[in-house]
N, C-alpha and C positions, 0 to 999 in steps of 0.2 A: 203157346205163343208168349205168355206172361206179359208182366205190365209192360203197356205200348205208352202211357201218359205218366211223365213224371218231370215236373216243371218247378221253377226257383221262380220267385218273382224280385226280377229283373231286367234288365233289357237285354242281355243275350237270349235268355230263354224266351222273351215275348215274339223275336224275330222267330225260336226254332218253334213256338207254337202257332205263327202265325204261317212258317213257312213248311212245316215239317207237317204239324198234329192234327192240324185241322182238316189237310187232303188228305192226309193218313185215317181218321175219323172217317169221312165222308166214305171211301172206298171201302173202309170195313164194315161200315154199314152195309152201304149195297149190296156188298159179298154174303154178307150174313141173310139178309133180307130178301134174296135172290134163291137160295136155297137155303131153306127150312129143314133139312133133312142133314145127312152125314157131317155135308160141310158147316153147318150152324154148330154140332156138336163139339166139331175139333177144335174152329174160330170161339167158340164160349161166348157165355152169358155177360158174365162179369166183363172182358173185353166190350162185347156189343154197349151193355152198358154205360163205360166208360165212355167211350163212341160216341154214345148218344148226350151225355153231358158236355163232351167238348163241342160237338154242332150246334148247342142249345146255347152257349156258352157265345160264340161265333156269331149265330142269328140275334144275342140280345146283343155283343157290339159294335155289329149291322145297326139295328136299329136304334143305339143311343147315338150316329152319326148323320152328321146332315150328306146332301148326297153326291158332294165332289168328294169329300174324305169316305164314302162308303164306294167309291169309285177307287179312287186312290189304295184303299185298302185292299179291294179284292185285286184288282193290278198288280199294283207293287209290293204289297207283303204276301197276299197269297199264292197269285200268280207266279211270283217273282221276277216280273217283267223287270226288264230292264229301265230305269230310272233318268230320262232327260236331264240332265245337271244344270242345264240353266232356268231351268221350271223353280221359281222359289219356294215353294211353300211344302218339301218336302221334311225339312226338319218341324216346321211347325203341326204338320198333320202327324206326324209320327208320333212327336211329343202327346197329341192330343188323345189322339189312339192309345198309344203308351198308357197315360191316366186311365181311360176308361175301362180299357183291357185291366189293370191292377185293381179297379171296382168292383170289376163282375168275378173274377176269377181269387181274388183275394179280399171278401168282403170283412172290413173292419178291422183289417192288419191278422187274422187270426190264422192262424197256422193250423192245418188240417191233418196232422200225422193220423195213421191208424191208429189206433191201439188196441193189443189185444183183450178183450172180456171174453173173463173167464168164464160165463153160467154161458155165454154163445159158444165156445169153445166147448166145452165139458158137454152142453145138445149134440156138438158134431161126434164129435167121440164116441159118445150111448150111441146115436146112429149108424155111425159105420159100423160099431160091434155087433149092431143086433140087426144090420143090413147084410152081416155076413157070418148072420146064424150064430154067433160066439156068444158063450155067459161070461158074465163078469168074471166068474172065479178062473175061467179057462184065458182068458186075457192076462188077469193078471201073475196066472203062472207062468208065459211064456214071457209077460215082462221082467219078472220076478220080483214084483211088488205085493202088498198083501194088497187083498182084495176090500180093504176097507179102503187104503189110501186110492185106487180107481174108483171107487163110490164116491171119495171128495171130488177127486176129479171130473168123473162125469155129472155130478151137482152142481158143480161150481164152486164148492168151499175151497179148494186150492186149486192154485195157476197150474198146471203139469208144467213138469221139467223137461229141457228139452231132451237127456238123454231117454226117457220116457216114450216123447213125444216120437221122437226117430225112430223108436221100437214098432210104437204103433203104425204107422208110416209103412216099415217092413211087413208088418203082420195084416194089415189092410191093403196094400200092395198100392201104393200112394206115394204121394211125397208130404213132406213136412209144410210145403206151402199151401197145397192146396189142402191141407187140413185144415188150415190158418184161414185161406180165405174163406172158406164155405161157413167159416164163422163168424164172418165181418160183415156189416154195414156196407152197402155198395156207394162210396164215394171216390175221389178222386186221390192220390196220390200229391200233396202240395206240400214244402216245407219255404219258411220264411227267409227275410234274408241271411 
């Protein structure tokens, strides 16, 4: 499925998480949570996860709102009811929501990129090789790297390269991402303005 949440903090993107990620969240929750068994494995962890930080996310700004803008909110941003135009107060809740929403989900202006570490990286590596039976030396000859520079790699002393990494990829029978992810930190997907 890959990433389902990847948001700008903004006000276009506040609308699509308000109107898009959050029902989207909800339902793959339930999906995931409803069965435990094949369909959990397809739908993933990391998805669920993710899932799970956007509802949490949702519920604290539920409750940093008093309760006509928490009305308002599930209405008219999430719901996406349609919007009475002569009701005034919908630019001012928004605005208000807007603020709160860029509180919780961008605290302290700080920009959330991944990045990749290497010594988490270099642990998936050793594991996939020795989760499919392979020595180092036999890796690194189908790579055709010597089998010291795979020792950095799986240590951590160097980043691997990507044309490396797509080797392994092929030879693990994977892709290049979810190499990547199974070495990362489970957070959210956010870049600044």
């Amino acid at each position: 499925m890959g990433r389902i949440y990847y948001f700008c903090r903004n006000e276009r993107d506040f609308f699509k998480w308000c109107r898009r990620y959050v029902r989207r969240a909800q339902q793959y929750i339930e999906s995931f949570e409803s069965d435990r068994g094949e369909l959990s494995r397809m739908l993933g962890e990391e998805e669920y996860r993710e899932s799970v930080k956007i509802v949490r996310q949702y519920q604290v700004l539920l409750s940093s709102l008093p309760n006509a803008q928490q009305r308002f909110l599930e209405e008219y941003l999430i719901d996406n009811r349609e919007y009475p135009i002569f009701k005034p107060p919908y630019n001012r809740y928004t605005h208000i929501i807007y603020e709160n929403w860029e509180q919780i989900c961008f605290p302290q202006n700080i920009s959330n990129f991944k990045t990749v570490d290497r010594v988490q990286l270099g642990k998936t590596i050793r594991m996939m090789r020795e989760n499919h039976g392979l020595s180092r030396r036999q890796v690194a000859e189908l790579l055709q790297i010597n089998d010291k520079t795979l020792s950095a790699y799986e240590n951590g002393d160097r980043l691997v390269k990507t044309d490396v990494l797509y080797g392994m990829s092929q030879i693990y029978k994977t892709s290049i991402d979810l190499i990547i992810e199974k070495s990362m930190p489970v957070f959210l997907f956010y870049k600044g303005r």
